[in-house]
N, C-alpha and C positions, 0 to 999 in steps of 0.2 A: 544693359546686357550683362555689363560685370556682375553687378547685383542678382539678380538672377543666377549666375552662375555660381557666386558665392552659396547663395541660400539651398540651391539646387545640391551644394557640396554638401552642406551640413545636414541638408533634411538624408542623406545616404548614410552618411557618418550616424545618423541618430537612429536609421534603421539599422544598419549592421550592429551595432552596441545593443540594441533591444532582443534582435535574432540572439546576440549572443547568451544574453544574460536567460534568456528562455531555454536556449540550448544547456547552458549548466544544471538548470532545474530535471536531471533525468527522472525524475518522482512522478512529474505532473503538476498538479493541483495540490500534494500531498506535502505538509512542512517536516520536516525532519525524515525524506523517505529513506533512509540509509542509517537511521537508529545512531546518529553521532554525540545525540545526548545520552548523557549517562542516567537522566530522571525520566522514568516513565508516570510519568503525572500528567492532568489536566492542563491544557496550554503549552506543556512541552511540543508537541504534537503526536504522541501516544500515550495512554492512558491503561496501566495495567488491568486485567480484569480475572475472575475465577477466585483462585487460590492464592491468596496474597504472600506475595514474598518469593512464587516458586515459578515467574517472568524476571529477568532480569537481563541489561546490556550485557554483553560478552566479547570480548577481545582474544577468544581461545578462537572461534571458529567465525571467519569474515569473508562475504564474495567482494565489496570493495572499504575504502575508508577503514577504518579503525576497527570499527563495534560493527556489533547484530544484537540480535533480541534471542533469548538463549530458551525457549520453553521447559524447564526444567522436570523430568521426571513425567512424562506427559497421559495423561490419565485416559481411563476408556471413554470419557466424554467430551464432547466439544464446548459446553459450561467451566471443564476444569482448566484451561489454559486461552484466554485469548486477550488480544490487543483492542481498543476502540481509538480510531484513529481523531484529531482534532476533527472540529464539524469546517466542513468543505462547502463552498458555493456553489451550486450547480443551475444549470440552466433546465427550466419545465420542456417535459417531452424530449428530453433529449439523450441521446445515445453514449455512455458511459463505456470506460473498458479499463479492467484491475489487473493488475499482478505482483507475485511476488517470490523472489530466489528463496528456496527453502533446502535444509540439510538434514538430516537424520542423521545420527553416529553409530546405530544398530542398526537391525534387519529392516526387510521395507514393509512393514506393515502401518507403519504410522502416513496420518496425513492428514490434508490442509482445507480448511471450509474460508471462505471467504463469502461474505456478505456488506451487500449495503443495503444503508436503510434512509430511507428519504423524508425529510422534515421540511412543514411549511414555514417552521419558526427554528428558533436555535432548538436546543437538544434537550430543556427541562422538561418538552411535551412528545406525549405518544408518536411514533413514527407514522409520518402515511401510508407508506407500505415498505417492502422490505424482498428484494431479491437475492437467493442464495446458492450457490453453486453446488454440483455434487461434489460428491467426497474427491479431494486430487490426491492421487499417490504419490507418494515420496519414493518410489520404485527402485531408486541406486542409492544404498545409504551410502554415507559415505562421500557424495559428489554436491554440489549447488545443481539444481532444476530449479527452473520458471515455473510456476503454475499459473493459467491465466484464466480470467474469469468476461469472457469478451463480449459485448455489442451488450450491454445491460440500461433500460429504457429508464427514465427518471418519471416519479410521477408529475401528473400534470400540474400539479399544484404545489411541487417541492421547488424549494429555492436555497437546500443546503442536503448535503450527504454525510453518513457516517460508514468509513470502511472499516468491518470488522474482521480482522485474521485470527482463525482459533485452528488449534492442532490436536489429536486424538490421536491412541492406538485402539483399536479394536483386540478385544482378547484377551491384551496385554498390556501392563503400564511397564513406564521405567524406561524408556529412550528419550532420548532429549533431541528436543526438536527447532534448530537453530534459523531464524527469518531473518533475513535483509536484502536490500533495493526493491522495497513495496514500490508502485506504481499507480495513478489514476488518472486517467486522461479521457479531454473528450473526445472518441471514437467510434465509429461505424465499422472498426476492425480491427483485427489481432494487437497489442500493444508491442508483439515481435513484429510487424511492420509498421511501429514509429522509429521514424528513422534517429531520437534521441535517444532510446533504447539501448544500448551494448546488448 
């Protein structure tokens, strides 16, 4: 009976330290979702993309932690500024959900495309398919907003994902468009009702 009650102790002990350490992950699935590395390179876990040199970490404008991902000067295209997130393991047919706090420093014309795209091998082969949000407003410059991109279905035959966040103004360039606490988890609903979420 002691026995028992020992093991009974430890196997609780070993789940609250697992909840915990999940609960610190408020990313998801996502390494680095709070942009704390200063390299946006392959393996870091984002990977600059567009116009090289004009992504960069930022320590001016942060919703938590230190840094964010600073889109510099952000162009009429969504080509011209975006992120490609490390490749992610996902499960076939399954129900995906993205997001990410995003800032503007001028007017609210700028905003946020968010895509993934689902590979049956790692990432040096064609994607199998690829789902993509509409355009999200950045509506209050000047403030951190959520944009989420929610309940998004895996193909049947992926067994890894790639989250892409790219920024645009329509019109007009030349606002800078600042990301941090990207998010991906698997969900059948809002990523504001996971309860790891802030």
């Amino acid at each position: 009976m002691k026995k028992f009650i020992v093991l009974s102790m430890a196997l609780m002990a070993l789940s609250f330290f697992a909840c915990k350490a999940f609960a610190a992950g408020e990313g998801g699935l996502l390494t680095d979702y709070s942009f704390e590395s200063t390299s946006l390179a392959v393996g870091t876990g984002w990977a600059e993309q567009g116009t090289v040199g004009s992504i960069a970490t930022s320590t001016g404008q942060k919703y938590s932690g230190t840094r964010s991902v600073q889109f510099q000067d952000v162009t009429t295209a969504y080509t011209g500024r975006y992120l490609l997130s490390d490749t992610i393991s996902v499960a076939q047919s399954t129900a995906y959900s993205a997001a990410v706090r995003a800032y503007a420093s001028a007017d609210g014309t700028a905003t946020i495309r968010l895509k993934i795209s689902w590979y049956s091998t790692h990432t040096g082969t064609a994607a199998l398919a690829s789902t993509t949000s509409t355009d999200l407003a950045i509506s209050s410059p000047g403030t951190w907003m959520r944009v989420n991109f929610d309940n998004q279905m895996s193909d049947p035959s992926a067994i890894y994902a790639v989250l892409e966040i790219a920024a645009m103004e329509p019109g007009s360039a030349g606002n800078n468009v600042f990301i941090d606490d990207a998010c991906f988890i698997q969900s059948t609903t809002s990523v504001d009702n996971w309860k790891e979420v802030k």
